[in-house]
N, CA, C and O atoms as CSV, one atom per row, in Angstrom:
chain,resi,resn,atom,element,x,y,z
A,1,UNK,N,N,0.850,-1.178,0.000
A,1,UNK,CA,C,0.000,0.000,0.000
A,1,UNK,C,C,0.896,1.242,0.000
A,1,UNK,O,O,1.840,1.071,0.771
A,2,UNK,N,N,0.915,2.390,-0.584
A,2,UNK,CA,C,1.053,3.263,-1.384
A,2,UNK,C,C,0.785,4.107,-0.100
A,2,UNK,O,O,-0.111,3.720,0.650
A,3,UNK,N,N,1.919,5.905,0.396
A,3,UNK,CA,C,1.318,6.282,1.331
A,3,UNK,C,C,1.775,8.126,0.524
A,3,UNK,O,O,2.201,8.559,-0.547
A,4,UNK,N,N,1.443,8.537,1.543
A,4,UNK,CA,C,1.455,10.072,1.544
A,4,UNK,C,C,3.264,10.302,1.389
A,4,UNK,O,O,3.867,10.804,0.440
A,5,UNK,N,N,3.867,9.696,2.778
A,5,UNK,CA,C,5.454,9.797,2.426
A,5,UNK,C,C,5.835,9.398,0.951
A,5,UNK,O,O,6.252,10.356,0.301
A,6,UNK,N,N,5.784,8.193,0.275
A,6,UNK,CA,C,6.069,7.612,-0.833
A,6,UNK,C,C,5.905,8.646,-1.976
A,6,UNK,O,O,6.867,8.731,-2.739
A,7,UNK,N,N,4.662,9.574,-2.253
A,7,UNK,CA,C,4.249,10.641,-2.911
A,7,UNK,C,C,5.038,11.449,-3.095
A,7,UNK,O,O,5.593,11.794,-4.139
A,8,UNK,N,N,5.199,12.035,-1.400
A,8,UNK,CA,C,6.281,13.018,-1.092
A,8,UNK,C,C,7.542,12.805,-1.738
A,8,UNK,O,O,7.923,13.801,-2.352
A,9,UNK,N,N,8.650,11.370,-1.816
A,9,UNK,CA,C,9.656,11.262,-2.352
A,9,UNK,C,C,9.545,10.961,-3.465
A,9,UNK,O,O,10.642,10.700,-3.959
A,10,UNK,N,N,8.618,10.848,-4.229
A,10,UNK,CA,C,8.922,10.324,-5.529
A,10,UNK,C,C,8.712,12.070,-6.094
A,10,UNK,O,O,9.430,12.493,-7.000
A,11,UNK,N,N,7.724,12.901,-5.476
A,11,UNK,CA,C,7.368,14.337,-6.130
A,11,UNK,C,C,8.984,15.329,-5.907
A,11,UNK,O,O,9.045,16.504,-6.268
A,12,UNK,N,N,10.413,14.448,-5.138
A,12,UNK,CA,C,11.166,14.843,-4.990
A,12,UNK,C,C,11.837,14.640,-5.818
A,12,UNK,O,O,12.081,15.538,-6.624
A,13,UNK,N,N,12.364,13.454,-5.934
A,13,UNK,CA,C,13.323,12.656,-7.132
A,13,UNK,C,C,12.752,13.407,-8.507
A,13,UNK,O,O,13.468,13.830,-9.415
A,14,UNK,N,N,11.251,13.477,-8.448
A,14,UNK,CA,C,10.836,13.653,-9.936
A,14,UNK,C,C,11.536,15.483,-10.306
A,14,UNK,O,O,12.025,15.865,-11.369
A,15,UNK,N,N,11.366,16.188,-9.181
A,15,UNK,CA,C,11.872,17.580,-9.201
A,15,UNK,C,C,13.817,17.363,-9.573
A,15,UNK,O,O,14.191,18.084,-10.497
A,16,UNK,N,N,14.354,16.934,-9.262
A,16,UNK,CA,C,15.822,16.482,-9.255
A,16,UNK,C,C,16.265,16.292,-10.345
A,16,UNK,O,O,17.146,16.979,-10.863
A,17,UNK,N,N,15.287,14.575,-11.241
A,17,UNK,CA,C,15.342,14.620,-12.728
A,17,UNK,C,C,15.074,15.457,-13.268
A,17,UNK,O,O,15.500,15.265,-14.407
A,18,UNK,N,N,14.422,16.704,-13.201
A,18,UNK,CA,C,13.501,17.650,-13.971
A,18,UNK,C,C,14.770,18.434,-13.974
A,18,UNK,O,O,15.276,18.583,-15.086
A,19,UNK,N,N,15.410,18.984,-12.918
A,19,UNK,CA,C,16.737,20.248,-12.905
A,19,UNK,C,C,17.811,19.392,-13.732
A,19,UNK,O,O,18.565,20.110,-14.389
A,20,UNK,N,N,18.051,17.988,-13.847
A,20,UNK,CA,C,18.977,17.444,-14.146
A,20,UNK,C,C,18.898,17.305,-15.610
A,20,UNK,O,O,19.849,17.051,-16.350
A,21,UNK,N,N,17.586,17.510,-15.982
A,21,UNK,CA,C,17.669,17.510,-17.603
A,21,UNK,C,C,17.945,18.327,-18.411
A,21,UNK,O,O,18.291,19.428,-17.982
A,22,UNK,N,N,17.901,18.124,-19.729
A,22,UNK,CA,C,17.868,19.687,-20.529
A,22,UNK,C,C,16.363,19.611,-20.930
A,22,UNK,O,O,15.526,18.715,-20.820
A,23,UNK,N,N,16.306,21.420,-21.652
A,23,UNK,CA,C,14.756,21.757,-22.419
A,23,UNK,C,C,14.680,20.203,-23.247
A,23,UNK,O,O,13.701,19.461,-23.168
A,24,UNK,N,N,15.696,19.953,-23.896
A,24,UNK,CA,C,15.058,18.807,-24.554
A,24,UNK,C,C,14.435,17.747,-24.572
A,24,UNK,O,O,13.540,17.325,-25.303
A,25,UNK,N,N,15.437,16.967,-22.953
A,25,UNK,CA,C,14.960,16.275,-22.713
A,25,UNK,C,C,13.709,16.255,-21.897
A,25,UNK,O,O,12.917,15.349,-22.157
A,26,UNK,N,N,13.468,16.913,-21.163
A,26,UNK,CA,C,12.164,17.271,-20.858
A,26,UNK,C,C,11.143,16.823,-22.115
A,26,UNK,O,O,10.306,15.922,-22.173
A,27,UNK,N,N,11.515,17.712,-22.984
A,27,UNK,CA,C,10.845,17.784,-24.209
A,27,UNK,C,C,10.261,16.364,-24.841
A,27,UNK,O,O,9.055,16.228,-25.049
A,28,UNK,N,N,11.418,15.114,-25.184
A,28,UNK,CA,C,11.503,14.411,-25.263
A,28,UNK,C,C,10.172,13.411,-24.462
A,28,UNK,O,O,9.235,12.785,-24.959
A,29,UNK,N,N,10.681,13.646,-22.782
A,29,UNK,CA,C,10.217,13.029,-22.200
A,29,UNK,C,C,8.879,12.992,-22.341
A,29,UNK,O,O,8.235,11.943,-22.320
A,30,UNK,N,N,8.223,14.510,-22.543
A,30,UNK,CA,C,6.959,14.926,-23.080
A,30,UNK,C,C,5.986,13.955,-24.604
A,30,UNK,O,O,4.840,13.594,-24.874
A,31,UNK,N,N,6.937,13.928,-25.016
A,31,UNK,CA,C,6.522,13.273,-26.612
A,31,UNK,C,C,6.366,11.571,-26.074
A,31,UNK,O,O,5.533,10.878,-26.658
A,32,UNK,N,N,6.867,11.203,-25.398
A,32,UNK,CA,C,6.837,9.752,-24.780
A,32,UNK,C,C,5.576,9.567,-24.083
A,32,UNK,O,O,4.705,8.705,-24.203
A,33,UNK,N,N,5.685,10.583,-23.327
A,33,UNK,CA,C,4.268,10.452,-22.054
A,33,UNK,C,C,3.010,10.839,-23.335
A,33,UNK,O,O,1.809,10.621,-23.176
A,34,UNK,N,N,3.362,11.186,-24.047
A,34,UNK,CA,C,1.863,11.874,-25.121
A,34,UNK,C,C,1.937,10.511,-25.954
A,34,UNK,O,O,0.720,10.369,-26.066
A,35,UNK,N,N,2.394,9.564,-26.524
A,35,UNK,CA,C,2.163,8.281,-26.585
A,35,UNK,C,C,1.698,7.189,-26.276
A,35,UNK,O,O,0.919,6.471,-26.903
A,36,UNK,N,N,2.292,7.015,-25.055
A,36,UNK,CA,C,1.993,6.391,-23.923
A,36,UNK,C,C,0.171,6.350,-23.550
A,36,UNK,O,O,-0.556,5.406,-23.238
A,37,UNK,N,N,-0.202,8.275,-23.812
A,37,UNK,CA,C,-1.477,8.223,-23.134
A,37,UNK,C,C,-2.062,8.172,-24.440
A,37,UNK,O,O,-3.204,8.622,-24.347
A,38,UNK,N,N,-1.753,7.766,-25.834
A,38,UNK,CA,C,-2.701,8.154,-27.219
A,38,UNK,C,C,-3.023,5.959,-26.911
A,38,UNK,O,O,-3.997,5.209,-26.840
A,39,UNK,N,N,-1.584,5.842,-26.837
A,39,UNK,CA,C,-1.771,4.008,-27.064
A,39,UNK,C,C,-3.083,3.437,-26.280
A,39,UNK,O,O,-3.952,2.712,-26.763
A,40,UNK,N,N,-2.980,4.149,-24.409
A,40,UNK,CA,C,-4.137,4.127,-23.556
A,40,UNK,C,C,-5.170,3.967,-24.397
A,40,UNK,O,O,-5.687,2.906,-24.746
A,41,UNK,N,N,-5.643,5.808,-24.920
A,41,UNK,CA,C,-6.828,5.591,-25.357
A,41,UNK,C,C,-7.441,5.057,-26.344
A,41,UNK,O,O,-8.659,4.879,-26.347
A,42,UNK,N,N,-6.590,4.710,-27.389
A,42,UNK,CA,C,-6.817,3.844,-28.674
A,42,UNK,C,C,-7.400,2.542,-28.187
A,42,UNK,O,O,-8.298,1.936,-28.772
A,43,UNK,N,N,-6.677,2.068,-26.797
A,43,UNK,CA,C,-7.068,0.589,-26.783
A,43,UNK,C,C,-8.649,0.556,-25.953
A,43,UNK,O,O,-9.670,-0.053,-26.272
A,44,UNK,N,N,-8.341,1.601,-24.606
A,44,UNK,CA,C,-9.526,1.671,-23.814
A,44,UNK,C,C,-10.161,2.819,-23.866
A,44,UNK,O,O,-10.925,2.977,-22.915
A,45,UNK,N,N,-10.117,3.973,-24.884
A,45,UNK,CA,C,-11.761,5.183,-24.560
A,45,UNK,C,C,-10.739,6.107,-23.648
A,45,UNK,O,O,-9.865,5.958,-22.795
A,46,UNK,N,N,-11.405,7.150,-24.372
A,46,UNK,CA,C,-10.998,8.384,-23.692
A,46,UNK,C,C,-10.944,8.325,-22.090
A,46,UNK,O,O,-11.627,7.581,-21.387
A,47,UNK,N,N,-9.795,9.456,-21.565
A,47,UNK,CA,C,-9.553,9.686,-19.793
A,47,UNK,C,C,-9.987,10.459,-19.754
A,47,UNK,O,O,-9.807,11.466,-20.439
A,48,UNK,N,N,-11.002,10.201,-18.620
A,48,UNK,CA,C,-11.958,11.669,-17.952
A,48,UNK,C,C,-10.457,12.089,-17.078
A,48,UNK,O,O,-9.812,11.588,-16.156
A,49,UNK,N,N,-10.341,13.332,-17.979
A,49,UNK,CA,C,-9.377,14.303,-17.401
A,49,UNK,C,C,-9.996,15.177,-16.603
A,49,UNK,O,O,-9.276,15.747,-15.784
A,50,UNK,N,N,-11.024,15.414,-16.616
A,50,UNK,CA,C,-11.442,16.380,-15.402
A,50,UNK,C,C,-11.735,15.780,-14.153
A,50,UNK,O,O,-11.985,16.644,-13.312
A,51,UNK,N,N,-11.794,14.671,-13.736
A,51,UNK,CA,C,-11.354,13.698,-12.805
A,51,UNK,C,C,-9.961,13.484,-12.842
A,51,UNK,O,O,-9.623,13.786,-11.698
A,52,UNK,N,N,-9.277,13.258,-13.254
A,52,UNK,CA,C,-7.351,13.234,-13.158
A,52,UNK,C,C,-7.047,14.855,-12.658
A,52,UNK,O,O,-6.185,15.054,-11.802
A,53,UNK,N,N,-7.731,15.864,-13.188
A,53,UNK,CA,C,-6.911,16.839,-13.355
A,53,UNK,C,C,-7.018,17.649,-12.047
A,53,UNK,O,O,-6.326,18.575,-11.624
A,54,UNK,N,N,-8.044,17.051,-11.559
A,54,UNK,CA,C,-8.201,17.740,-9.966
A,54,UNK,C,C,-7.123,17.205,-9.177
A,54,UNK,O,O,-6.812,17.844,-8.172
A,55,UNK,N,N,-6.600,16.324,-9.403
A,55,UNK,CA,C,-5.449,15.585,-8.450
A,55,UNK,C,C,-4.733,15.954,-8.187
A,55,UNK,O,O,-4.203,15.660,-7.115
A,56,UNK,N,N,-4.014,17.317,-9.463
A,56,UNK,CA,C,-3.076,17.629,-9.324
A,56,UNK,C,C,-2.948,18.767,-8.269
A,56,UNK,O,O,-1.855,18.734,-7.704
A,57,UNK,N,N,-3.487,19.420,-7.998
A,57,UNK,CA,C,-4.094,20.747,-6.592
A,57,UNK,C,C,-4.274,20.434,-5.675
A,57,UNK,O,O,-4.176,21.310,-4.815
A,58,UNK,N,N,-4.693,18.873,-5.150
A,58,UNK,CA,C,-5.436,18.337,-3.987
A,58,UNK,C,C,-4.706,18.305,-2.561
A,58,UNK,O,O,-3.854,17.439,-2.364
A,59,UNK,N,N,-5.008,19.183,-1.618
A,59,UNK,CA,C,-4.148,18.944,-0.670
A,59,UNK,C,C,-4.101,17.683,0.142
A,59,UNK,O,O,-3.047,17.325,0.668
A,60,UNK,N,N,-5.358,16.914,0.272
A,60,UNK,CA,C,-5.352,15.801,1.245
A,60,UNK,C,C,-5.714,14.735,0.149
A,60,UNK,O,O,-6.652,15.254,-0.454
A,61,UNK,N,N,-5.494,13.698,-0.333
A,61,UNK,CA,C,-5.495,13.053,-0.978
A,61,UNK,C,C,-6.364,11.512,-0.475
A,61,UNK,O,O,-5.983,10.985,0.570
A,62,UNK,N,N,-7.088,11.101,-0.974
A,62,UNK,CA,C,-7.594,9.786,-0.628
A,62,UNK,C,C,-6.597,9.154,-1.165
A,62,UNK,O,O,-5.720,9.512,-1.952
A,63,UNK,N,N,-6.965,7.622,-0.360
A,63,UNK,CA,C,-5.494,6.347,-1.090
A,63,UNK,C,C,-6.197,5.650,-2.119
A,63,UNK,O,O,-6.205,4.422,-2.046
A,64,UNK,N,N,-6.673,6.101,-2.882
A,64,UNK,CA,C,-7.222,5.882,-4.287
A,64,UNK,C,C,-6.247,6.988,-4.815
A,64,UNK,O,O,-5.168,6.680,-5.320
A,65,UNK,N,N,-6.623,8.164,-4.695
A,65,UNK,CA,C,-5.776,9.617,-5.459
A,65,UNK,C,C,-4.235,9.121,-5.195
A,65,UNK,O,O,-3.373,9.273,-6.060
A,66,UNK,N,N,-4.043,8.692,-4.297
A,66,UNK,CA,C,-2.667,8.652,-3.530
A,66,UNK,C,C,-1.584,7.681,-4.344
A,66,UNK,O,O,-0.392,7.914,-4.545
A,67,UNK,N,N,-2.424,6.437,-4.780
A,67,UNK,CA,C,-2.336,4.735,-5.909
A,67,UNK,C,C,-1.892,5.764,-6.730
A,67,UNK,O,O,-0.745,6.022,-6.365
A,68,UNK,N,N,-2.353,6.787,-8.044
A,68,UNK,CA,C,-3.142,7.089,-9.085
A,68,UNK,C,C,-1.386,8.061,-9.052
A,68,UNK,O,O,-0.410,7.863,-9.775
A,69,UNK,N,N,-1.550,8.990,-8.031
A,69,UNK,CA,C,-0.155,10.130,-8.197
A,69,UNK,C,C,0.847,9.258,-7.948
A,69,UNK,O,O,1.885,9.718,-8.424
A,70,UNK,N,N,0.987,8.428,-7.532
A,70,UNK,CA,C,2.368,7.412,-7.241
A,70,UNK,C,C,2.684,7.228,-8.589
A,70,UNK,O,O,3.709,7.548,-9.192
A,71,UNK,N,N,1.264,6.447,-9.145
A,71,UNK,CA,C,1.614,5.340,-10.585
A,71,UNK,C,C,2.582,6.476,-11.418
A,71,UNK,O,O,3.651,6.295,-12.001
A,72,UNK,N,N,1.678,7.869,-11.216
A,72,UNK,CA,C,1.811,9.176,-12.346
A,72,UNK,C,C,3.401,9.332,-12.102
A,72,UNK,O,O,4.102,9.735,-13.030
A,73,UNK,N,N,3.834,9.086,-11.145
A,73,UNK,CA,C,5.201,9.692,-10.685
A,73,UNK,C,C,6.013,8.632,-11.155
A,73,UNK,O,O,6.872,8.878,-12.002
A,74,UNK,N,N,5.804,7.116,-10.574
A,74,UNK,CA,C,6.504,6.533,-10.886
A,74,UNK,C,C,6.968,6.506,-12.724
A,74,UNK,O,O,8.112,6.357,-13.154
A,75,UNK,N,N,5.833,6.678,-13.469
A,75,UNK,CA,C,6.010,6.392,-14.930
A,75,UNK,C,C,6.911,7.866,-15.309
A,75,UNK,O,O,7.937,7.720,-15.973
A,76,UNK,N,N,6.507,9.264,-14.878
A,76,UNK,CA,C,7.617,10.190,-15.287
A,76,UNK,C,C,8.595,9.975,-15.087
A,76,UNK,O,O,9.394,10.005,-16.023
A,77,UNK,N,N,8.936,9.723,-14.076
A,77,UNK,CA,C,10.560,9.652,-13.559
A,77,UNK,C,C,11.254,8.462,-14.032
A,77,UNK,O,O,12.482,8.504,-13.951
A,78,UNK,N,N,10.502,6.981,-14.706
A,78,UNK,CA,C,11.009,6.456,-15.542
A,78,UNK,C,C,11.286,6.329,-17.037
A,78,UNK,O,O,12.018,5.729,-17.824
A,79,UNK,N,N,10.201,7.310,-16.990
A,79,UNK,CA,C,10.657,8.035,-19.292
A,79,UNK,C,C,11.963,9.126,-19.114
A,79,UNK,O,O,13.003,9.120,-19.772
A,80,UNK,N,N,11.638,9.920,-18.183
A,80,UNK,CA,C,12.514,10.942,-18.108
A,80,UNK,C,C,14.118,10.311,-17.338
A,80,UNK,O,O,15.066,11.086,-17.213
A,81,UNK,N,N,14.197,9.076,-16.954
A,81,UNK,CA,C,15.136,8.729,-16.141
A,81,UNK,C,C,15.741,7.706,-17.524
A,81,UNK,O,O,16.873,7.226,-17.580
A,82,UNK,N,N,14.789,7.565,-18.438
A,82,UNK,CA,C,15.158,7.144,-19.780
A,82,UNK,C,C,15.811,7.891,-20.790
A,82,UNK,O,O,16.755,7.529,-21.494
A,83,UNK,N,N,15.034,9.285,-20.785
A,83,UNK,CA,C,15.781,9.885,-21.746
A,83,UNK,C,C,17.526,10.479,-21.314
A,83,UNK,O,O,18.593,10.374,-21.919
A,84,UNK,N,N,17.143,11.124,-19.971
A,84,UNK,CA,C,18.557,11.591,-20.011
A,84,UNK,C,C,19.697,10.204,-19.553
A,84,UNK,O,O,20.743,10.608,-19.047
A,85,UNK,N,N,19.606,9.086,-19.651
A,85,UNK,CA,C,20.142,8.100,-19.589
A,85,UNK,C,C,20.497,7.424,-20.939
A,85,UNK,O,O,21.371,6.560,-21.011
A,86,UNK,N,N,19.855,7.811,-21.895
A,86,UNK,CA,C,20.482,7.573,-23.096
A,86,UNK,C,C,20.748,8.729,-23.782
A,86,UNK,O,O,20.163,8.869,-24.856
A,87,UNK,N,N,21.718,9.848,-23.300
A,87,UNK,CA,C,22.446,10.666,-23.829
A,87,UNK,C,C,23.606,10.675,-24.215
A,87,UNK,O,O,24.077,11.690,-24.729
């Protein structure tokens, strides 16, 4: 189970990769994650983004929201821990 601390360090590491990259790779990383979510919806139907998108503001988080920002974190910080790793 997935907690509030875990959030906290991964929303750290993910800030770290972010200074550690360049515009590009950022950039990069961007074009990956916009794939990633086209493949999603091709297979399963559009993401109610206005349900996702509140997540991102939320100060107290249910451990549903809590699952959901982990997964989100964990997958950036592994495209982006991809790109500037194959530089």
């Amino acid at each position: 189970m997935t907690n509030a601390l875990e959030l906290s360090h991964l929303y750290d590491l993910s800030e770290q990769l972010v200074e550690k990259a360049s515009k590009e790779d950022v950039a990069e990383c961007a074009r990956q994650l916009a794939l990633i979510v086209t493949h999603y919806k091709m297979k399963f139907g559009e993401i109610p983004l206005d349900e996702t998108l509140v997540m991102v503001d939320i100060d107290k988080p249910n451990q549903e929201q809590i699952e959901i920002l982990v997964d989100g974190m964990e997958l950036l910080i592994g495209q982006l821990n991809n790109v500037i790793s194959n530089e």
